[in-house]
C-alpha positions, 0 to 999 in steps of 0.5 A: 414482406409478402408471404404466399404459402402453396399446399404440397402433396407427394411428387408423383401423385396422378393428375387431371390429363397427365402425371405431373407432379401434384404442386397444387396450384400451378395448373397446365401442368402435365395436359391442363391439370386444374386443380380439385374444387376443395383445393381451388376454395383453399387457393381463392381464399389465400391471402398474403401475410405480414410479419409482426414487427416490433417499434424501434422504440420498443427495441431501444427502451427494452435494451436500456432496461436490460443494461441498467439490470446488468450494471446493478448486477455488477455494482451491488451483487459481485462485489457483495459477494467478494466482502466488498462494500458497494458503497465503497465502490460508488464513493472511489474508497476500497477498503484495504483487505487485511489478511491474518497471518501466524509469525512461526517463528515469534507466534505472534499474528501480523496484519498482511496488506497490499502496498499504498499511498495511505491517506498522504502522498510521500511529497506530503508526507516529506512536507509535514515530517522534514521539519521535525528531523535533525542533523546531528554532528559529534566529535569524540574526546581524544584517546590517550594511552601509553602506547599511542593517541588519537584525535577526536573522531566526527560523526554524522547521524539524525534526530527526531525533535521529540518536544517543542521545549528542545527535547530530541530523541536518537540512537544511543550509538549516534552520541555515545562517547560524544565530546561535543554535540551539534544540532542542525535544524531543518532551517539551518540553524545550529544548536549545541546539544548535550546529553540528557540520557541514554539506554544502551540496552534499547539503542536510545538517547535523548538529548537536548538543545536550548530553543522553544516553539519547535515542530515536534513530530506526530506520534504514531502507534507501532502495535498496529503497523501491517507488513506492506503498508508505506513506509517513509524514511527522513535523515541524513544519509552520509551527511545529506541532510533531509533526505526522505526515501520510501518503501515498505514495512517488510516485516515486523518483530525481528530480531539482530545483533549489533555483531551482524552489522558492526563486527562486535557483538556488544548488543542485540536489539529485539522487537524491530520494524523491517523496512525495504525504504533505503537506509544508510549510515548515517540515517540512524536516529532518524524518522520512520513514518507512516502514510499519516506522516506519524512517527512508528519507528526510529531507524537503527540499523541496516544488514548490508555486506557492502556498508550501503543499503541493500534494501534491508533496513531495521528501525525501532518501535516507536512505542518502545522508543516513546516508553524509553525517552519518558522514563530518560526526560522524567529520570526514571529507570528504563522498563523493559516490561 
């Protein structure tokens, strides 16, 4: 565009034949003003100017180089400065941030994260656990005494095929006083199964059946579980067979006694896993998994006013349940060290 630029000098000054304002270059103005012989050299020599414009191109590529810098600035430095990995960001990876936290009560630390998956879905995980859990139905001797008798009573809890030779781990109060034992694997079929061991102290029993070439479960490692990380629970609530619930670990290290569940205080349990993954009678003895589908705890017990799932389930170690079936399998006394 044009630009014409006119000297300006105070209104009011006196012109040539009269008093009109002095904008130099408008002559006639006030009688025929003409204009004084530097300013009308100034005016002969004007010339329009035209305005610097910049290539549209240049305007593009310059956008495109500031945009590339913000995108670096916002990969690499902010996560950076946040202890992110910014390969992990490029790769889809997050690095799950862990965060120590002091029990006050026990003065143990526990690892604290936020919830996921794991590396498994929990369909996964069912798939890769469910062949390994069983169904244990018992029935108890009858009971005579000088007063009265009884029949047999029945009940239904879970097991963890621990070996594939036939060896299966559970709750000691899912078999204790058991006449007659019965196995029901994932297929189907049934097994009769007899005691090998108990240990009444830690809730733990092993027994066995006679079959080879068994799912044995995966083994996980208890000492290195994190409140909120995915918890899976396999049994079989009030007979359902494989039944897979899931949740959290809710805590770790608690402690209970078996007169907060069952109205009698013939036993306390320590060290626990404390679970939100739903937990009802009769998924005692079953697996509590972890997002790799390993085994980190066999659930026990559950804190409940109503004899249902409230959400607060507890399931022992599996690193004491381990310690506790190979000293029951090899016919050595139980450590509690």
């Amino acid at each position: 565009m044009e630009d014409y630029r006119a000297s300006w000098q105070p209104p009011g000054q006196p012109g040539i034949g009269g008093t009109s304002p002095g904008y130099y270059g408008a002559p006639g103005i006030g009688g025929g003003a003409k204009l004084p012989p530097e300013a009308a050299h100034r005016t002969a020599r004007m010339r329009p100017r035209r305005r610097g414009r910049r290539s549209g191109w240049s305007n593009i590529f310059t956008a495109l180089i500031a945009g590339v810098i913000g995108a670096l600035l916002v990969l690499l430095v902010l996560p950076a400065v946040f202890g992110v990995n910014p390969y992990d960001i490029v790769r889809g990876k997050l690095s799950e941030a862990v965060v120590q936290k002091k029990n006050t009560t026990s003065g143990r630390t526990v690892n604290v994260v936020s919830s996921s998956e794991g590396s498994m879905s929990v369909a996964a995980i069912a798939k890769a656990v469910t062949p390994s859990i069983v169904n244990i139905d018992i029935t108890t001797a009858p009971q005579q005494t000088p007063f009265f008798s009884t029949d047999g009573q029945e009940g239904t809890g879970s097991g963890v095929i621990y070996s594939q030779n036939g060896y299966i781990i559970t709750n000691n109060h899912v078999v204790a006083d058991a006449q007659d034992i019965t196995v029901t694997l994932a297929s189907g079929e049934q097994l009769k199964g007899t005691v090998v061991g108990t240990d009444p102290a830690s809730d733990i029993a092993v027994i066995k059946i006679n079959k080879t070439g068994l799912p044995a479960i995966s083994i996980g490692d208890s000492s290195s579980l994190a409140v909120g990380q995915l918890a899976v629970a396999v049994g079989s609530p009030f007979g359902f067979e494989q039944t897979v619930t899931s949740g959290i670990v809710s805590a770790l290290h608690r402690s209970i006694s078996a007169s907060d569940l069952q109205g009698y205080g013939t036993s306390a349990l320590s060290d626990l896993i404390q679970t939100d993954a739903p937990i009802n009678p009769g998924n005692s003895g079953g697996a509590l998994c972890d997002g790799n589908a390993k085994l980190i705890g066999m659930n026990a017990v559950i804190a409940s006013s109503s004899g249902g799932s409230e959400g607060i389930g507890f399931a022992i170690p599996v690193n004491t349940v381990k310690k506790t079936a190979d000293a029951i399998i090899s016919g050595k006394a139980v450590s509690r060290l």
